[in-house]
C-alpha positions, -999 to +999 in steps of 0.1 A: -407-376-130-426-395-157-464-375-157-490-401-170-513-381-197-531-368-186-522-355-156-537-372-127-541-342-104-555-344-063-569-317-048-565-311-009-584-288+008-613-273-011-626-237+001-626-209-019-588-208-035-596-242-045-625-231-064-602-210-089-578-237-089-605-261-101-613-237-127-574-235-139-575-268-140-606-273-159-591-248-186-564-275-195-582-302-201-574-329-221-543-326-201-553-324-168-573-349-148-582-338-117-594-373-097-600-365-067-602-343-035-602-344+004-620-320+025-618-321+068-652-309+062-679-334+045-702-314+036-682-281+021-658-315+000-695-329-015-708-295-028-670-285-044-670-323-063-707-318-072-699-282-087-664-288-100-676-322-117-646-342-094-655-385-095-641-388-059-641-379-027-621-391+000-623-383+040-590-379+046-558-372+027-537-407+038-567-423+021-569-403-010-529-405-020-531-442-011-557-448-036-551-426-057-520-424-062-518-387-081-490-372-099-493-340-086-512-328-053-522-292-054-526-282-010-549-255-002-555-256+037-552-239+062-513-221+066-498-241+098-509-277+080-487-273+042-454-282+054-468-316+067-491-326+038-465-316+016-441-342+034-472-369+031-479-362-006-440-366-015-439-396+005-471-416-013-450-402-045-464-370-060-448-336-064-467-308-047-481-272-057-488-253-025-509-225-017-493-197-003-480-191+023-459-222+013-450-225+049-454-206+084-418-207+094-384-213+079-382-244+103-409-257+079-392-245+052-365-268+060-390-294+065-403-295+030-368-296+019-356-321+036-384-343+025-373-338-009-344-352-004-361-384+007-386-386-017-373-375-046-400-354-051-403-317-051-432-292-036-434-257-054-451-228-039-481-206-057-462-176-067-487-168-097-471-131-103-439-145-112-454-165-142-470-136-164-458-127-195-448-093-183-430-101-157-409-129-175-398-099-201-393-078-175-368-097-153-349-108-187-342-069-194-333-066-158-308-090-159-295-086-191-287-049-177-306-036-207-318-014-177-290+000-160-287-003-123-316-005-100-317+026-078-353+025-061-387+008-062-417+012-043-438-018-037-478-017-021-503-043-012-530-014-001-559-039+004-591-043+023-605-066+044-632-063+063-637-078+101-663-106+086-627-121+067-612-132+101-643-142+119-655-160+093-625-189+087-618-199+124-576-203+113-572-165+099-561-144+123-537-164+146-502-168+154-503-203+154-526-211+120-524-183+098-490-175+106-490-139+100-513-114+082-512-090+060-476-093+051-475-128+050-510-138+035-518-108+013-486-089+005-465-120+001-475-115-039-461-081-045-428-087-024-425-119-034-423-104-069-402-075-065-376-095-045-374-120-077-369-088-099-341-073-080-322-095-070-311-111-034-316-085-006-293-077+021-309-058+052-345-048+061-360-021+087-398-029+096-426-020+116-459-034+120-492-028+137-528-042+142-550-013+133-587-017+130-591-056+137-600-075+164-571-102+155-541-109+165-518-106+134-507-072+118-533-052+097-508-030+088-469-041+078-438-016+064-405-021+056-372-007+042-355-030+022-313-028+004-303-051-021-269-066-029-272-042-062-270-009-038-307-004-048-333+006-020-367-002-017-401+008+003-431-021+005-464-008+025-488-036+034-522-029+046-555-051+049-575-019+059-571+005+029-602+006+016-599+017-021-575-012-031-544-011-053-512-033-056-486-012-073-448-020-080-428+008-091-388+000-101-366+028-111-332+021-128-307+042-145-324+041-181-359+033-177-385+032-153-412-001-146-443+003-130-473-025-127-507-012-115-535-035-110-553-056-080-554-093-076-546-101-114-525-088-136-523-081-174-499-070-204-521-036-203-517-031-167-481-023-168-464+005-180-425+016-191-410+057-191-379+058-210-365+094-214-344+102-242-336+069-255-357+059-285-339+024-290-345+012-257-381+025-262-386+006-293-376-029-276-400-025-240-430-013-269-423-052-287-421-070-262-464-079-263-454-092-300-429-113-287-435-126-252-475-135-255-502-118-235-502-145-201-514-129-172-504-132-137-529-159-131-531-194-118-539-212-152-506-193-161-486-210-131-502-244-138-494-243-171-459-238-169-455-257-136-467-287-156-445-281-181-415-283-164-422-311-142-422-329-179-393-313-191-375-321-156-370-286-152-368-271-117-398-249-112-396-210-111-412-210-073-398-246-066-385-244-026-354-237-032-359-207-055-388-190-028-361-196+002-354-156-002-387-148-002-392-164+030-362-154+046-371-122+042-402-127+058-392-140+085-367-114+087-395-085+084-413-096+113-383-101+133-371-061+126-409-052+133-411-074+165-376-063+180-373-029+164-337-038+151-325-038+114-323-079+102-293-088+079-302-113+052-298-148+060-294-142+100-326-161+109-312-193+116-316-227+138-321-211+180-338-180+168-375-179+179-380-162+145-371-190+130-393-215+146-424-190+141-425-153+122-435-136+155-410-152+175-436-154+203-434-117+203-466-096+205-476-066+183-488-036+195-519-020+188 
């Protein structure tokens, strides 16, 4: 794709992600533009231009990317709605960044990817975690086996949310809108994260439960998780927890990794134990010096993003390259839902877990 400069960026959806977004954005300038944004809601889309100084606002996103005519369309609405604005923003001719959860289904998934083959154009998913300068260092020593083998990793989204979240956006807390809950709209970013560190995963064990709520999704999401490498791994989800922590803890044959922060990470947040191996030591203590101090943060993942869509470069959370991420999800419910161990890669076309992470399956309480 040829980017004009500067980027001529549209906004859809603007609630409260979109607020931080707008503020990402902002930081780049001169070489962002944002132009415009849509809103279902008048009012809520005239107080976000006002504050976030955007020129134009447009009723309706057919109206916006047909004026418009953006480079890049950043979707922040509700879950069960990205797959098909995605397909409408590729279609008028812009390449998409998508809120997470990028989609509600891996029938969606497929969606989204099957409009880029007829567009041309690509949608990438907000994975911000991925994008920090720690974890970039990190996942180079990983792979370059620096490390050793992975042997076992522990990874928690304890979180709290409080019964005024879900009653307070009418789409949270459904089947149908939000998709799922904790695992898919909060822990996504941990396990999202951990899965890009370790490598492809083979088979997962879950449970899941709606403690404390009056919702319909899971409050409360577990899961025991191999990978291809022979390493095993425990990730404990919770939206009920009230002193909060996300922690990822990775334990391999030389060294041991451990990140723990809450919604944002930094360089200072995460923390390496070699024993007895002083040169290994020495290269985890350089690598501030030598790999920058970008956090975990949107204005990270917006930085970068744009820089590979001018470089032609796929993007580190492009569809294709979040596929496992999902697939796992959708395999986590499924092993909650039916209380059977899910193979990687078994959620396929004709599975209800394919069409929808619960399967139209019921949790229990």
């Amino acid at each position: 794709m040829t980017l004009t400069s500067p980027v001529r960026v549209a906004l859809i959806g603007t609630g409260h992600i979109a607020v931080e977004h707008a503020a990402a954005l902002h930081s780049l300038t001169p070489h962002i533009e944002v132009c415009a944004a849509t809103d279902i809601n008048p009012e809520i889309l005239a107080d976000f231009c006002a504050a976030q100084a955007i020129p134009k606002a447009y009723p309706d996103a057919a109206e916006l990317l047909r004026v418009e005519q953006p480079d890049v369309v950043l979707i922040s609405t509700p879950p069960f709605t990205h797959a098909a604005l995605a397909a409408q923003a590729m279609a008028a001719g812009a390449d998409v960044l998508c809120e997470k959860p990028m989609v509600v289904s891996l029938a969606q998934l497929d969606a989204i990817q099957a409009a880029e083959a007829r567009t041309g154009r690509t949608t990438t998913s907000i994975s911000q975690w991925r994008y920090g300068s720690a974890a970039s260092h990190v996942k180079r020593l990983i792979d370059s086996g620096e490390l050793g083998d992975p042997l076992i990793a522990l990874c928690n989204t304890l979180w709290y949310r409080p019964p005024t979240y879900y009653t307070s956006v009418p789409w949270r807390s459904r089947w149908s809108t939000e998709g799922g809950g904790v695992a898919l709209g909060l822990g996504i970013h941990a396990m999202d994260l951990t899965l890009w560190l370790l490598g492809e995963w083979e088979e997962v064990s879950a449970l899941a439960a709606t403690k404390d709520r009056d919702v319909e999704v899971e409050t409360i999401a577990m899961a025991q998780v191999t990978f291809r490498s022979g390493a095993v791994a425990s990730f404990v989800n919770s939206a009920v927890s009230p002193r909060q922590n996300s922690y990822i803890r990775l334990d391999f044959q030389n060294a041991t990794i451990e990140v723990d922060h809450l919604y944002q990470y930094r360089n200072e947040h995460w923390r390496f134990s070699v024993p007895d191996q002083p040169g290994l030591q020495a290269k985890l203590a350089e690598w501030q010096h030598i790999d920058g101090t970008a956090p975990g943060s949107l204005e990270t993942q917006w930085r970068i993003f744009l820089a590979d869509l001018r470089a032609g470069r796929q993007p580190l959370t492009h569809t294709s390259r979040v596929r496992s991420t999902y697939d796992f999800l959708a395999s986590m419910y499924k092993s909650a839902l039916t209380r059977q161990p899910v193979r990687r890669l078994s959620v396929q076309p004709g599975d209800p877990f394919y069409e929808a992470m619960n399967g139209a399956l019921e949790l229990s309480r």
